[in-house]
N, CA, C and O atoms as a GROMACS GRO file, in nm:
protein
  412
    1UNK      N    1  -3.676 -23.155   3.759
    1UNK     CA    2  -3.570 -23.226   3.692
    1UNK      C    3  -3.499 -23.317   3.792
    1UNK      O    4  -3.446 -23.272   3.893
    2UNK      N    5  -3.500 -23.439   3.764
    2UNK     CA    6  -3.414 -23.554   3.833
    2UNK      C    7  -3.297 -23.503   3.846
    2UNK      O    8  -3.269 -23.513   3.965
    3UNK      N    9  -3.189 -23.440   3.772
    3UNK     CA   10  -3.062 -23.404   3.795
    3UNK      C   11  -3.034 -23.312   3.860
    3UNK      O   12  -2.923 -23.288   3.907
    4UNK      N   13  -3.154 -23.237   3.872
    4UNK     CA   14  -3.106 -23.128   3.998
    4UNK      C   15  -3.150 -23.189   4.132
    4UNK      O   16  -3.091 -23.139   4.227
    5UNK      N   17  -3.223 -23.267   4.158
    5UNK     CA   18  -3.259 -23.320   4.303
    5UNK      C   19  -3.157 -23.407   4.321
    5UNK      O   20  -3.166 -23.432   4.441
    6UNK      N   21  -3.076 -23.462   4.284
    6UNK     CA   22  -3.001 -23.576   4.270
    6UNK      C   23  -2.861 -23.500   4.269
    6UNK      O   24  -2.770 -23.582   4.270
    7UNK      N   25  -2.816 -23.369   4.268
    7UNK     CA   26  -2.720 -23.298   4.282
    7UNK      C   27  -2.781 -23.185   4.415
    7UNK      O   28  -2.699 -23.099   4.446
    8UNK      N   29  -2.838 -23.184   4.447
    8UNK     CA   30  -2.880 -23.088   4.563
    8UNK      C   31  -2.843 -23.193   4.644
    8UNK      O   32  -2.745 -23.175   4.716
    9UNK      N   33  -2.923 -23.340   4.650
    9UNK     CA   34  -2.887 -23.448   4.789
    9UNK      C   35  -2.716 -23.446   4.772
    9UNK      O   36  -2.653 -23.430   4.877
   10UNK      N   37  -2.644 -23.459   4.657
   10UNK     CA   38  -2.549 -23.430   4.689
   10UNK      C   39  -2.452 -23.338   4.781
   10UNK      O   40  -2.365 -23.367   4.863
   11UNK      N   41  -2.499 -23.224   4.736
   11UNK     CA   42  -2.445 -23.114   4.786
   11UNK      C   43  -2.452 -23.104   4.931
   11UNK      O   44  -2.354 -23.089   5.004
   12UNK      N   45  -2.606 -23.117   4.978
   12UNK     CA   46  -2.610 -23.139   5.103
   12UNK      C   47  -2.542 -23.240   5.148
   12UNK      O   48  -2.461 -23.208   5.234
   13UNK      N   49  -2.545 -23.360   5.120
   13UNK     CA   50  -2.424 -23.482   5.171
   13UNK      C   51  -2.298 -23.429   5.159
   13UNK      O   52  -2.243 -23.476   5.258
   14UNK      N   53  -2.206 -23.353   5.092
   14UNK     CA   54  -2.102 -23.320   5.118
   14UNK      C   55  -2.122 -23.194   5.205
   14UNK      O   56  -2.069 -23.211   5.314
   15UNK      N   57  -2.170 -23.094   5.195
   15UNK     CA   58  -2.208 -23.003   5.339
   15UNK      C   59  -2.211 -23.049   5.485
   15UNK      O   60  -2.155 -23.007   5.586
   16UNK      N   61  -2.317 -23.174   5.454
   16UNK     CA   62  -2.292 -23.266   5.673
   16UNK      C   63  -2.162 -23.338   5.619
   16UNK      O   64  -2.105 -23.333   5.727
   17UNK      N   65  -2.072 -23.400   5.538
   17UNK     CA   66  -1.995 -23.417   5.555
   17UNK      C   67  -1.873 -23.376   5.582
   17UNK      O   68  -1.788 -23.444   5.640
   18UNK      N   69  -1.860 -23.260   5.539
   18UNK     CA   70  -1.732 -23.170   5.533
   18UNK      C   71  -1.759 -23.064   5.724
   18UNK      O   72  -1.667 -23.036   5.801
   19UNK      N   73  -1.928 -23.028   5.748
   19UNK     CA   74  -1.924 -22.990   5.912
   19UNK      C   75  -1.857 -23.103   5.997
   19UNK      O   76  -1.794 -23.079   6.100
   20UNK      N   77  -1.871 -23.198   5.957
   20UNK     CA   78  -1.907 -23.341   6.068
   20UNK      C   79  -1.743 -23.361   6.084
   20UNK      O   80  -1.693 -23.387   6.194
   21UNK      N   81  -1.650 -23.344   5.937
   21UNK     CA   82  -1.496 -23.331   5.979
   21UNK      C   83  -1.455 -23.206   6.066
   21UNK      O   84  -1.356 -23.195   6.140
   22UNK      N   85  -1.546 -23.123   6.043
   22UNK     CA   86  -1.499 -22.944   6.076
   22UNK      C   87  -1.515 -22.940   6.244
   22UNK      O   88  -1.464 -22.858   6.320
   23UNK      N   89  -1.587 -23.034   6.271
   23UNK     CA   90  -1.598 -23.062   6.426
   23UNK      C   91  -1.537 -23.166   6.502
   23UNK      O   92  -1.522 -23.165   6.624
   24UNK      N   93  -1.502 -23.260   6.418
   24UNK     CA   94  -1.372 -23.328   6.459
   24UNK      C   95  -1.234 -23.313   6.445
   24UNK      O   96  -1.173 -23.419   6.456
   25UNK      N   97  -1.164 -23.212   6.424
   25UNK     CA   98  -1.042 -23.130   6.366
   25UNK      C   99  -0.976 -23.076   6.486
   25UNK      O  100  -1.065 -23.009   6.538
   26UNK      N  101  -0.912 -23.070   6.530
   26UNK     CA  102  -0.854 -22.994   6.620
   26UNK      C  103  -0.748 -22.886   6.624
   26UNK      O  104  -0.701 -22.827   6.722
   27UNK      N  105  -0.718 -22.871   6.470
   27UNK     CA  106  -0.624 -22.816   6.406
   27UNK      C  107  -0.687 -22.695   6.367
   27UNK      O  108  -0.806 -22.712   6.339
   28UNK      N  109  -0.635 -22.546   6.352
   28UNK     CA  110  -0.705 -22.423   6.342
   28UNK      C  111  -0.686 -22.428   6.134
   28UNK      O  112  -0.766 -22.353   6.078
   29UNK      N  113  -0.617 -22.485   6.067
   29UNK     CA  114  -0.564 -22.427   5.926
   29UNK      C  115  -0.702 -22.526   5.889
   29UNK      O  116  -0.798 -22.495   5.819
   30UNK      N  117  -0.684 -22.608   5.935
   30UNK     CA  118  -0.790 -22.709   5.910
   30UNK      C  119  -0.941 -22.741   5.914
   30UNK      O  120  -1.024 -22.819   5.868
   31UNK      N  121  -0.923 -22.602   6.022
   31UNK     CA  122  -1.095 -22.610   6.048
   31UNK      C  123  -1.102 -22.510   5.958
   31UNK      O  124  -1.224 -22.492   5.960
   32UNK      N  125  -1.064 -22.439   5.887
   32UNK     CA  126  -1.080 -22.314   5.857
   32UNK      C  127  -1.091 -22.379   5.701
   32UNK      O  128  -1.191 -22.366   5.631
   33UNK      N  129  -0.968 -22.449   5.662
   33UNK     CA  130  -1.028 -22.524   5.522
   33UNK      C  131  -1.113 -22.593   5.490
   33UNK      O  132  -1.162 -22.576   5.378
   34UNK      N  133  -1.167 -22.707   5.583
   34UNK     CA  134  -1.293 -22.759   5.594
   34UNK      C  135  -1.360 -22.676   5.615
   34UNK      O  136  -1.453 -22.756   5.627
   35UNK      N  137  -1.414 -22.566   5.637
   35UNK     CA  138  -1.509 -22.454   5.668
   35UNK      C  139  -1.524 -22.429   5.567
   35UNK      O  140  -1.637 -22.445   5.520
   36UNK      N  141  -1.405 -22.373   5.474
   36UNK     CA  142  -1.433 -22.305   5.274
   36UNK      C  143  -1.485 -22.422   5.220
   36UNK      O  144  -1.565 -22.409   5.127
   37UNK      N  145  -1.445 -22.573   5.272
   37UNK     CA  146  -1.517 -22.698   5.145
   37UNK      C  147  -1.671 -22.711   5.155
   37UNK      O  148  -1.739 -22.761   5.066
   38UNK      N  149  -1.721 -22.661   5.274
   38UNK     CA  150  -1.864 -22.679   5.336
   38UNK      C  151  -1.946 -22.570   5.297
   38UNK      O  152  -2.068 -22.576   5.284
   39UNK      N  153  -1.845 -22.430   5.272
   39UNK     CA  154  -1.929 -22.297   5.190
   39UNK      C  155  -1.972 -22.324   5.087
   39UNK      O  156  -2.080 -22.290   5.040
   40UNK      N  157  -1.875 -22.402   5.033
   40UNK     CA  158  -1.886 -22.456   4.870
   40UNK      C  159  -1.978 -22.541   4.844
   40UNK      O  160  -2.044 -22.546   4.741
   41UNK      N  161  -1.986 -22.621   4.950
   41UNK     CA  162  -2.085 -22.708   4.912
   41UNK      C  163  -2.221 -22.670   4.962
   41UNK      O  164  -2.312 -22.737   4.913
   42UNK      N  165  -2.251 -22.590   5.036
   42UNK     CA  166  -2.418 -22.458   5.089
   42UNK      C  167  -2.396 -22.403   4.963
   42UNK      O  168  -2.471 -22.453   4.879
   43UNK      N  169  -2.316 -22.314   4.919
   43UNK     CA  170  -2.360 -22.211   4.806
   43UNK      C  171  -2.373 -22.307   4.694
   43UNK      O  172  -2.438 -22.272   4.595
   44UNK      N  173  -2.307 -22.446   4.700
   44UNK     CA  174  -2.409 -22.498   4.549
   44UNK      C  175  -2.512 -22.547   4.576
   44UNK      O  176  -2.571 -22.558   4.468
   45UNK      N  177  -2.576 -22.586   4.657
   45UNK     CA  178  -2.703 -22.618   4.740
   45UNK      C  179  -2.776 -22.533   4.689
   45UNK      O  180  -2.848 -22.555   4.591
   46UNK      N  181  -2.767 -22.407   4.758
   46UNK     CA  182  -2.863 -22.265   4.715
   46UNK      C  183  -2.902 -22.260   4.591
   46UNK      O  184  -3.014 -22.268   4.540
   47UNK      N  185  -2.739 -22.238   4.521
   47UNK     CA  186  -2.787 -22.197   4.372
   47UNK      C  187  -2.879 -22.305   4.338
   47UNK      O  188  -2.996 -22.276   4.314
   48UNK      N  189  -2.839 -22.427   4.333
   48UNK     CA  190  -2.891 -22.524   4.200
   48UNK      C  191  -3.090 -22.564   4.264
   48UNK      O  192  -3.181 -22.616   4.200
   49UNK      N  193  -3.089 -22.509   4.417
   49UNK     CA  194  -3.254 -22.512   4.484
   49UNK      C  195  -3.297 -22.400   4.388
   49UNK      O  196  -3.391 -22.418   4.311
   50UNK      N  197  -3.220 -22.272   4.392
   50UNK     CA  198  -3.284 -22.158   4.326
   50UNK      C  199  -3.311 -22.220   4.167
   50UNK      O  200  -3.427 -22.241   4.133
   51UNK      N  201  -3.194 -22.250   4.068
   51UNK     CA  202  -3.204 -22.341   3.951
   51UNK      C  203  -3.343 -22.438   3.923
   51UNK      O  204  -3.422 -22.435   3.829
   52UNK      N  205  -3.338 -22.518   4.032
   52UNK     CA  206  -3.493 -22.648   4.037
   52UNK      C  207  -3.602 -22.553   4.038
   52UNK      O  208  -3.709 -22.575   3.979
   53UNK      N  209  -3.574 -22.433   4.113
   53UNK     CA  210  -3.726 -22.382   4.131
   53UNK      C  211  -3.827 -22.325   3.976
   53UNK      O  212  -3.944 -22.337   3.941
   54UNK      N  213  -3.698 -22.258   3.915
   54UNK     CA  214  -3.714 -22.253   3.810
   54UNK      C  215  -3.810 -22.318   3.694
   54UNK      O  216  -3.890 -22.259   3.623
   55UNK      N  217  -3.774 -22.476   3.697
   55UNK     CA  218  -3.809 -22.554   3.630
   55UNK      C  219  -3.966 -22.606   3.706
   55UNK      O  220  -4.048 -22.654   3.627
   56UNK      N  221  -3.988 -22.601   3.787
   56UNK     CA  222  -4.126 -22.629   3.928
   56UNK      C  223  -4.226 -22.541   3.876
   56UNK      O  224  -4.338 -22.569   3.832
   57UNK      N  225  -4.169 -22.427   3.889
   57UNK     CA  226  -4.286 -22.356   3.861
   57UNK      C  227  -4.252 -22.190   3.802
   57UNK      O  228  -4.149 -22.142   3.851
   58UNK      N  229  -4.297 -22.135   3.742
   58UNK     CA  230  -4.325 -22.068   3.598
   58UNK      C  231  -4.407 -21.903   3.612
   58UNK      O  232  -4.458 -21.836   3.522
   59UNK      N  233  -4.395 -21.876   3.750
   59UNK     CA  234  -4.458 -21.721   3.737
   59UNK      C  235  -4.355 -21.600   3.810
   59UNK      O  236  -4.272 -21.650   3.887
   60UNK      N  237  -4.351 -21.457   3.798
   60UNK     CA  238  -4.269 -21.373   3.812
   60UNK      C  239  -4.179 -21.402   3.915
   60UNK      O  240  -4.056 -21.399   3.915
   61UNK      N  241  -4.316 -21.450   4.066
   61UNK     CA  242  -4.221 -21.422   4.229
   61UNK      C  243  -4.134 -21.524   4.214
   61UNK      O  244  -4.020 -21.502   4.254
   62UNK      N  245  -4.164 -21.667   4.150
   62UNK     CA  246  -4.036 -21.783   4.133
   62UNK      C  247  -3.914 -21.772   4.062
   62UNK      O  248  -3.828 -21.857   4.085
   63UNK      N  249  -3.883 -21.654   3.956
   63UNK     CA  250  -3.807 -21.571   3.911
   63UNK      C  251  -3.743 -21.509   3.988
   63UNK      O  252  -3.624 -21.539   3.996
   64UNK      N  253  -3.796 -21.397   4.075
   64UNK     CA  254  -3.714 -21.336   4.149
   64UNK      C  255  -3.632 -21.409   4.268
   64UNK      O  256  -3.514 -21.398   4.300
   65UNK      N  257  -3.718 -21.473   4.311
   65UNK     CA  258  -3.648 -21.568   4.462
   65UNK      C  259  -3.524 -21.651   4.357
   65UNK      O  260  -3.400 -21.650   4.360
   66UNK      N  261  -3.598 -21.702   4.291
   66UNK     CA  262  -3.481 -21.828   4.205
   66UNK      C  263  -3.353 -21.711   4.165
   66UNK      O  264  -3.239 -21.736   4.203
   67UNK      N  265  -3.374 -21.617   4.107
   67UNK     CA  266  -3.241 -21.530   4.098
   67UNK      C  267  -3.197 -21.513   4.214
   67UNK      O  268  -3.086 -21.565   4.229
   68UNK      N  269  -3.250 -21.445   4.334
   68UNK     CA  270  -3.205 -21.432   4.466
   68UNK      C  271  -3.056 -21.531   4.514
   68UNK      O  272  -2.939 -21.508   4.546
   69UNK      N  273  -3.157 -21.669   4.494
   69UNK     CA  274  -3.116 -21.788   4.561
   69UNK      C  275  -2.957 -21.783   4.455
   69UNK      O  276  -2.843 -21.776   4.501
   70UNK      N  277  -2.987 -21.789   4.343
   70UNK     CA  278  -2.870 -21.824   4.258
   70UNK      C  279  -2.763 -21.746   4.298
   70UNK      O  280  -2.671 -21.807   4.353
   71UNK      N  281  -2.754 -21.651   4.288
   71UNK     CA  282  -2.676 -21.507   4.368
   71UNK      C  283  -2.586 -21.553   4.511
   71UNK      O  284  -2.474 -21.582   4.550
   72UNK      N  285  -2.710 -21.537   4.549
   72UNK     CA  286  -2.649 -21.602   4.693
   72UNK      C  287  -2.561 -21.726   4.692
   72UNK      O  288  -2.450 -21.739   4.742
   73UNK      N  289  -2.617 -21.796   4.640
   73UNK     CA  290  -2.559 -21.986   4.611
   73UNK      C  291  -2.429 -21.936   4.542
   73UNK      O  292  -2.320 -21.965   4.590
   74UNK      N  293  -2.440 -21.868   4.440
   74UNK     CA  294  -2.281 -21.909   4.356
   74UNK      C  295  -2.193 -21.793   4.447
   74UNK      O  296  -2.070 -21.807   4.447
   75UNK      N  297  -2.234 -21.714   4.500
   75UNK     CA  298  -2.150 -21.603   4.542
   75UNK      C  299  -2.046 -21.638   4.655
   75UNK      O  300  -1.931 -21.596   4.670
   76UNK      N  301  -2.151 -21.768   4.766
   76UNK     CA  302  -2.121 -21.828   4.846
   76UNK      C  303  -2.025 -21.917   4.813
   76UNK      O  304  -1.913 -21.930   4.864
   77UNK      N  305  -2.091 -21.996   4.696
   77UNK     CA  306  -2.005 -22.082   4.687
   77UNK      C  307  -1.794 -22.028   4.602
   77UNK      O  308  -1.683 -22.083   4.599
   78UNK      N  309  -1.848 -21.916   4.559
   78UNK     CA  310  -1.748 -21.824   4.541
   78UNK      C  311  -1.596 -21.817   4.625
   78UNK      O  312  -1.479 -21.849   4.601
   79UNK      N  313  -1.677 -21.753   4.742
   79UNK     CA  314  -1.585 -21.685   4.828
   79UNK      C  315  -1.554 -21.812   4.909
   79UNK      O  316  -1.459 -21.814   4.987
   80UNK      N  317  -1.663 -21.955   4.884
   80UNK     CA  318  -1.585 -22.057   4.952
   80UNK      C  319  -1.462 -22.115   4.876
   80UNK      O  320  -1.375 -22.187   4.926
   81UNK      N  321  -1.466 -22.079   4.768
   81UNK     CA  322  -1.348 -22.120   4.658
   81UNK      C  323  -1.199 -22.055   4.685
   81UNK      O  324  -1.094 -22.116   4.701
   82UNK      N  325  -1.222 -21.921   4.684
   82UNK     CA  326  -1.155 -21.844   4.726
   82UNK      C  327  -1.081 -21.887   4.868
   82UNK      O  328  -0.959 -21.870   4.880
   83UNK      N  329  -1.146 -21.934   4.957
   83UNK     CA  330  -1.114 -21.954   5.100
   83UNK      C  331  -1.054 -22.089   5.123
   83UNK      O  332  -0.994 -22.118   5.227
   84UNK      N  333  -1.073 -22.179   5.013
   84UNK     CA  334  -1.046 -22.287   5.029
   84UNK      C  335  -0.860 -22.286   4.947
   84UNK      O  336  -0.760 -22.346   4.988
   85UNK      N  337  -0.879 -22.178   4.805
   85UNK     CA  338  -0.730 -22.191   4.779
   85UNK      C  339  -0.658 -22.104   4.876
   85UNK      O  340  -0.535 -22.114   4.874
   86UNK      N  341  -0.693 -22.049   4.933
   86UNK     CA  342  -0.617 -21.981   5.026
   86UNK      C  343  -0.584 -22.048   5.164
   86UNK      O  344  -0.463 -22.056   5.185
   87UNK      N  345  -0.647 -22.087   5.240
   87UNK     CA  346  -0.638 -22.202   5.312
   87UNK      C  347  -0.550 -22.362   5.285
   87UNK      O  348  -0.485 -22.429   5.365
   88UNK      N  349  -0.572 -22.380   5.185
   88UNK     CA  350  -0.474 -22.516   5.120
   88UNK      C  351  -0.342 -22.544   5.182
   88UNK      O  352  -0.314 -22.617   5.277
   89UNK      N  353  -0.273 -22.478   5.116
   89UNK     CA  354  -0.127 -22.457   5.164
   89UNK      C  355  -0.085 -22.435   5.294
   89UNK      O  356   0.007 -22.496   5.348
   90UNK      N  357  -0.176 -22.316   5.361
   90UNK     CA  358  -0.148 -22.364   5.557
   90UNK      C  359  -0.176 -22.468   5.581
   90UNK      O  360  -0.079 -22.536   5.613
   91UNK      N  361  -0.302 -22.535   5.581
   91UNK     CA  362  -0.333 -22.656   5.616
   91UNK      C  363  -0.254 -22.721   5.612
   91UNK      O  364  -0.207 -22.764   5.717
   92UNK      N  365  -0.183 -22.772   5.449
   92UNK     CA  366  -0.097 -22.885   5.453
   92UNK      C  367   0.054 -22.840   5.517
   92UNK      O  368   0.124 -22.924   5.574
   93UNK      N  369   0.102 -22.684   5.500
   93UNK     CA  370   0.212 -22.677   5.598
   93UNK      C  371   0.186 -22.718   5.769
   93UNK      O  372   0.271 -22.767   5.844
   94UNK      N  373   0.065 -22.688   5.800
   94UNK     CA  374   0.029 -22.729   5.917
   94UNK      C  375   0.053 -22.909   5.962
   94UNK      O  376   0.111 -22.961   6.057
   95UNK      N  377   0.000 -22.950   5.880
   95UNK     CA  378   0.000 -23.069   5.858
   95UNK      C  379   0.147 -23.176   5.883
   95UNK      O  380   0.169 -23.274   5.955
   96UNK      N  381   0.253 -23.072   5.752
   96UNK     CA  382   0.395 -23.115   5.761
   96UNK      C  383   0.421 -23.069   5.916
   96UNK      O  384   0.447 -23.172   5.978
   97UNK      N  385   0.422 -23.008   5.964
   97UNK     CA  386   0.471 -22.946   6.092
   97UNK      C  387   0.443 -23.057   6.184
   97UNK      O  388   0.533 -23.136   6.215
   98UNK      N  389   0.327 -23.066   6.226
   98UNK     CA  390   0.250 -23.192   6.272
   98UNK      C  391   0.340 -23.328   6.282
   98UNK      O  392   0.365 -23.415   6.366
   99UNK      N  393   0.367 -23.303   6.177
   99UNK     CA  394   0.434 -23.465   6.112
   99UNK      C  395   0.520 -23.463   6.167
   99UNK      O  396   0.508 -23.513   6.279
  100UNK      N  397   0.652 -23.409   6.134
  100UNK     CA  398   0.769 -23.351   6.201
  100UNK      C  399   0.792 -23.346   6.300
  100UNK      O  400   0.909 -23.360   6.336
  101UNK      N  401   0.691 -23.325   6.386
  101UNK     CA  402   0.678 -23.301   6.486
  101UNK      C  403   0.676 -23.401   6.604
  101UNK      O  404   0.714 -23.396   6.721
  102UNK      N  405   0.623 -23.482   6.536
  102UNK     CA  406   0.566 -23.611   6.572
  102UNK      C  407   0.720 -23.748   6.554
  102UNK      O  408   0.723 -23.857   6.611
  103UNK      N  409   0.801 -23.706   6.483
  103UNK     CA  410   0.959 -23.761   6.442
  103UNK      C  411   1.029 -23.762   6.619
  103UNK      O  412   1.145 -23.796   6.639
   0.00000   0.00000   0.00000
């Protein structure tokens, strides 16, 4: 399916994009939130590879791996959700501080 290859290149493009900030950051709230946006964007990677495989090809072992993968992918992308609302709010208090700081 075109729409899943075309959302996987996505995913991966926001994955090197969101490391590539996570290594230019110098800020700890920050690396740590860019870290949950980059989980998020691997665990939808996973799932929606496990998803394509699906549609590729059609016998038991591509079933099991493709569940595997999905598992993994959304679970990941889960706890990157989780990490990312939790992270939010330091960041940007970090951020104000910064600012302030900078007055």
């Amino acid at each position: 399916m075109p729409v899943f290859v075309i959302l996987i290149t996505f995913s991966v493009g926001f994955y090197l994009f969101y490391k590539i900030k996570f290594f230019r950051t110098k800020r700890p709230m920050e690396r740590k939130w860019l870290s949950a946006k980059s989980s998020m964007a691997l665990g939808l990677f996973v799932a929606l590879f496990g998803i394509n495989q699906l549609f590729l090809f059609q016998t038991a072992t591509t079933y099991i791996i493709s569940a595997v993968f999905m598992i993994i992918g959304l679970l990941s992308a889960w706890n990157g959700f989780r990490a990312y609302r939790y992270f939010l709010p330091l960041a940007a208090d970090e951020a104000d501080h910064l600012r302030q700081a900078r007055l």
